[in-house]
C-alpha positions as CSV (number, residue, x, y, z in Angstrom):
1,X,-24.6,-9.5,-19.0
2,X,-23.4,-12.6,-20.8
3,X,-22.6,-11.1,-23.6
4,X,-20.8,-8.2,-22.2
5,X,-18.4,-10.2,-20.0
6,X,-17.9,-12.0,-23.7
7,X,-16.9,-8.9,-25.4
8,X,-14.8,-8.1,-22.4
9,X,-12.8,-11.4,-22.4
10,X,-11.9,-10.8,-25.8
11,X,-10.5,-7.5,-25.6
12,X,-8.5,-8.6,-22.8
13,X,-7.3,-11.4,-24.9
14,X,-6.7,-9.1,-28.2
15,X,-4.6,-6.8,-25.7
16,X,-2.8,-9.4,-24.8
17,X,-1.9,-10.6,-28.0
18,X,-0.9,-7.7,-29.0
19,X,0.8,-7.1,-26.1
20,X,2.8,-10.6,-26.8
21,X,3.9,-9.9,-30.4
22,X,4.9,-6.2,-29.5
23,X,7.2,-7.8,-27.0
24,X,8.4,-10.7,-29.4
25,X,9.5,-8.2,-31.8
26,X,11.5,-6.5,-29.5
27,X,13.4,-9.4,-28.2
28,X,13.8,-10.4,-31.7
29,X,15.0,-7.0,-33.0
30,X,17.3,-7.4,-30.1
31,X,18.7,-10.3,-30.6
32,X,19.0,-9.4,-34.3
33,X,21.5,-6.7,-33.1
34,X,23.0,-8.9,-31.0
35,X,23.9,-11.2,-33.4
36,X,24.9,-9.2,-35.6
37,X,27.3,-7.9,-33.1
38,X,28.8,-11.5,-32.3
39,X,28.8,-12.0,-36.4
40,X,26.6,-15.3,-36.1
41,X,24.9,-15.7,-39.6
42,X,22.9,-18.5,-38.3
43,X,21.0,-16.7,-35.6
44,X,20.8,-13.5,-37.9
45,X,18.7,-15.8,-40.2
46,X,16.9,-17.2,-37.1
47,X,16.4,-13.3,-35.6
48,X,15.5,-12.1,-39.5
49,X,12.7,-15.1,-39.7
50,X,11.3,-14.6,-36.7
51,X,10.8,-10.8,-37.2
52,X,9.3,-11.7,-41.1
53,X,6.7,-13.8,-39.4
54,X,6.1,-11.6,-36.8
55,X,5.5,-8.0,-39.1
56,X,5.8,-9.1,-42.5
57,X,7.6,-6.6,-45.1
58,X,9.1,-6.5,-48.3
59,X,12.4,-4.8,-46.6
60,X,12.9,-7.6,-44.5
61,X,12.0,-10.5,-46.9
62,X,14.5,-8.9,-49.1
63,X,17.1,-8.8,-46.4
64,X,16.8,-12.4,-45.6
65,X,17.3,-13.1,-48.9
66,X,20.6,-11.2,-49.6
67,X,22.0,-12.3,-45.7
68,X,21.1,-16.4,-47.2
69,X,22.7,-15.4,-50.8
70,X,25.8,-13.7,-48.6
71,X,26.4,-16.6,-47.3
72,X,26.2,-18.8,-49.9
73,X,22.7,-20.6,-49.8
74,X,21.6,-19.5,-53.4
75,X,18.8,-21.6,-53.0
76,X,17.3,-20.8,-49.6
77,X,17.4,-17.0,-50.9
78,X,15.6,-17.9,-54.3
79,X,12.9,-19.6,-52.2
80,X,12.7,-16.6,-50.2
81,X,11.7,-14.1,-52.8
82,X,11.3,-15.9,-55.8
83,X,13.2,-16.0,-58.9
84,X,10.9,-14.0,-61.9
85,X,11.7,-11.3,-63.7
86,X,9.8,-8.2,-61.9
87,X,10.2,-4.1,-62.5
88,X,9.2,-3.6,-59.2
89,X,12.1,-5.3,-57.2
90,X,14.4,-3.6,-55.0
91,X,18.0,-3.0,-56.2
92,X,18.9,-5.6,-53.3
93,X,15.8,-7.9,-54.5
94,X,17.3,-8.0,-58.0
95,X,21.0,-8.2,-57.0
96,X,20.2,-11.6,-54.7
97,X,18.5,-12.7,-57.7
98,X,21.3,-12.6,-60.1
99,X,24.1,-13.5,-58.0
100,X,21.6,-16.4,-56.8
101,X,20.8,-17.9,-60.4
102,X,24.7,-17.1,-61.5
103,X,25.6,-19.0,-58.6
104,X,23.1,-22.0,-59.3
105,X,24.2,-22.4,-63.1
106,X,21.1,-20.5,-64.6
107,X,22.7,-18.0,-66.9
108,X,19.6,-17.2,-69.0
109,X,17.6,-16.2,-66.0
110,X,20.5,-14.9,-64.3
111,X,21.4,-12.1,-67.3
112,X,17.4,-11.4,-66.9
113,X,18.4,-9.9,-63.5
114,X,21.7,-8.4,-64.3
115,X,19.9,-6.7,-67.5
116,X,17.3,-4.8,-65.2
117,X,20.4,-3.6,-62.8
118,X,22.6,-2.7,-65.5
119,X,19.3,-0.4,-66.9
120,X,19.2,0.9,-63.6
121,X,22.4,1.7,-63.0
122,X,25.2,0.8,-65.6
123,X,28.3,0.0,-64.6
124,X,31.3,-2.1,-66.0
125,X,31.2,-4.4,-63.3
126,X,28.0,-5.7,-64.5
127,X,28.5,-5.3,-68.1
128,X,31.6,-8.4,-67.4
129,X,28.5,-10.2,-65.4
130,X,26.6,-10.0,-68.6
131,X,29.2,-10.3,-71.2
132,X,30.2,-13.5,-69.6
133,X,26.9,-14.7,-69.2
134,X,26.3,-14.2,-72.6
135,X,29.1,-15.7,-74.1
136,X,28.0,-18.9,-72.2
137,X,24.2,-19.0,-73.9
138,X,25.5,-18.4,-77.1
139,X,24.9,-15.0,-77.4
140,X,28.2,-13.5,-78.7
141,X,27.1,-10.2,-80.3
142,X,25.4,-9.1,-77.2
143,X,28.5,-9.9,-75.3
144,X,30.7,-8.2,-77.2
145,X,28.2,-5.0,-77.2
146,X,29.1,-5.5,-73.2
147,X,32.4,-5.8,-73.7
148,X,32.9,-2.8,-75.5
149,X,31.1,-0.6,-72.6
150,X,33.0,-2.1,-70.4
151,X,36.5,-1.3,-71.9
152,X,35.7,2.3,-72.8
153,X,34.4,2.9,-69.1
154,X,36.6,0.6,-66.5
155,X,39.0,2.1,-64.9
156,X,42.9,1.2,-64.0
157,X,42.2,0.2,-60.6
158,X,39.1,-2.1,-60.8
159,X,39.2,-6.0,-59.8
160,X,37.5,-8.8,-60.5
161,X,37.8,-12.0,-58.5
162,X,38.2,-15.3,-60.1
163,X,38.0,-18.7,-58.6
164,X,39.1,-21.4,-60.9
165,X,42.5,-22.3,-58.9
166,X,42.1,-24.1,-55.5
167,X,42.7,-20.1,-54.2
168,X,40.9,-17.1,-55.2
169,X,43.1,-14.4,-56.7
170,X,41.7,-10.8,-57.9
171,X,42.9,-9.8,-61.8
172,X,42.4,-6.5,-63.6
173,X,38.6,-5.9,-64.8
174,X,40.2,-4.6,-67.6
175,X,42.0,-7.4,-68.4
176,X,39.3,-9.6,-68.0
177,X,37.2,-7.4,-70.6
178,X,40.1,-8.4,-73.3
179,X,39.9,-11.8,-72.5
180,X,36.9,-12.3,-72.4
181,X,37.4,-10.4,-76.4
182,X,39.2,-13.3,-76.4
183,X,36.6,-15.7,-76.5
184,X,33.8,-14.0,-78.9
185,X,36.8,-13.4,-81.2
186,X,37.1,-17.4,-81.2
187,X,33.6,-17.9,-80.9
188,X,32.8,-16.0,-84.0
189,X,35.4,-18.1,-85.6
190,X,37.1,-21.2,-84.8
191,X,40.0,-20.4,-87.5
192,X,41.3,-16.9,-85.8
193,X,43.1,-18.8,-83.0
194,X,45.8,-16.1,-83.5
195,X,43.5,-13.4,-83.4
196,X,42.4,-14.7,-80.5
197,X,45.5,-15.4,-79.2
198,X,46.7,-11.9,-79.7
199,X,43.9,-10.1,-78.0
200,X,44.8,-12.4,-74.7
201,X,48.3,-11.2,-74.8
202,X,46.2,-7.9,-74.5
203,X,45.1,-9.1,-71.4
204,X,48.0,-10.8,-70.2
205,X,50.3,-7.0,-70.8
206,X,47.8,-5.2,-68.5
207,X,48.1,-8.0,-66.0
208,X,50.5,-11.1,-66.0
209,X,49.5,-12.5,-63.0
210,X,45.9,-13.3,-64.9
211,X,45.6,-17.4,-64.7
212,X,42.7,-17.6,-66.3
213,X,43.8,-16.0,-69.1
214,X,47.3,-17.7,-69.2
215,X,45.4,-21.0,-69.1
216,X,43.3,-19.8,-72.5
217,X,46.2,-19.2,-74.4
218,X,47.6,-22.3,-73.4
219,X,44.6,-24.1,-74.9
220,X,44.1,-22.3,-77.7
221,X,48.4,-22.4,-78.5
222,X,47.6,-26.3,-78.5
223,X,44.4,-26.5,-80.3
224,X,46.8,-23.9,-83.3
225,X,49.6,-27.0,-82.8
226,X,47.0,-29.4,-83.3
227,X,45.9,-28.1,-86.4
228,X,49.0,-27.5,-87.5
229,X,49.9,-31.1,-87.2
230,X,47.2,-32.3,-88.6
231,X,47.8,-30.3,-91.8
232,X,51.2,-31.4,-91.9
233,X,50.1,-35.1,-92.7
């Protein structure tokens, strides 16, 4: 009899267990909506938690991650889903990651990320990720094997936002693509400032408004009036 009122007790309590977390989902997927509704980033986060704790999935964990990368916490999304190399991410999964490690001044692990989603589905947008990336570790001829993808396949009409003045502007991709020719063309060698120079004036015809580019030339026009100085004495 003991033992029967035992096994009873416990399948009462299981129930309501069950009961409880079916009902805690709902009010969290709820109030998930809701704030989504009312735009409120922080209780997303707090709804998306809750609802990873409560029914754990790979979906959601990925979702948390891109809503923290979204708003700017790199870190909080790397914690969430890790930062290694996998196959077997999600587009989203490996998206947060690259963004995430761009954002937090890892370029090596970054272009690891932006590799598998340029594999997956190649576009110019991500060939400037890499080409940029890789003219910052050094590796030039893979950038410029970017580069050239991107010029032969970006069209008229694509943007790329930039953020070195106090406010963000949006330049021509294309343009960017020729500056960033630019820089391997310096890289390469330190003594074709001209070349150099020229391929920015590139840049600068498709889109004068380009500040980053302006600001290039302006260096490398004083680093060519340096030189020539210094040659004069």
């Amino acid at each position: 009899m003991k033992n029967a009122a035992l096994v009873l007790v416990l399948a009462l309590s299981f129930m309501t267990n069950a009961q409880t977390k079916s009902e805690l989902l709902t009010h969290y997927e709820d109030f998930y909506k809701e704030m989504r509704l009312q735009g409120d980033v922080t209780g997303i986060i707090n709804a998306m938690t809750h609802l990873n704790v409560l029914s754990p999935s790979k979906e959601r964990k990925d979702t948390l991650a891109f809503i923290y990368a979204n708003n700017n916490e790199h870190l909080q999304a790397l914690n969430t889903i890790g930062i290694e190399k996998n196959e077997g991410d999600s587009d989203l999964a490996v998206q947060v990651k690259a963004i995430s490690l761009k954002a937090l001044s890892q370029p090596k692990r970054a272009i690891e990320q932006f590799e598998i989603l340029f594999k997956r589905n190649p576009s110019s947008y991500i060939a400037y990720e890499l080409a940029d990336l890789k003219i910052q570790t050094g590796d030039v001829t893979g950038a410029d094997t970017h580069i050239t993808y991107g010029i032969e396949n970006v069209k008229d009409d694509m943007k790329y936002a930039f953020y070195e003045r106090q406010q963000p502007y949006e330049a021509s991709l294309k343009a960017a693509f020729f500056h960033l020719k630019a820089l391997v063309a310096f890289n390469q060698d330190k003594n074709n400032i001209d070349g150099a120079i020229e391929l920015i004036d590139q840049a600068l015809a498709i889109d004068p408004n380009f500040n980053l580019a302006s600001l290039s030339k302006q260096a490398l026009t004083a680093r060519k009036e340096g030189a020539t100085a210094d040659t004069k004495k």
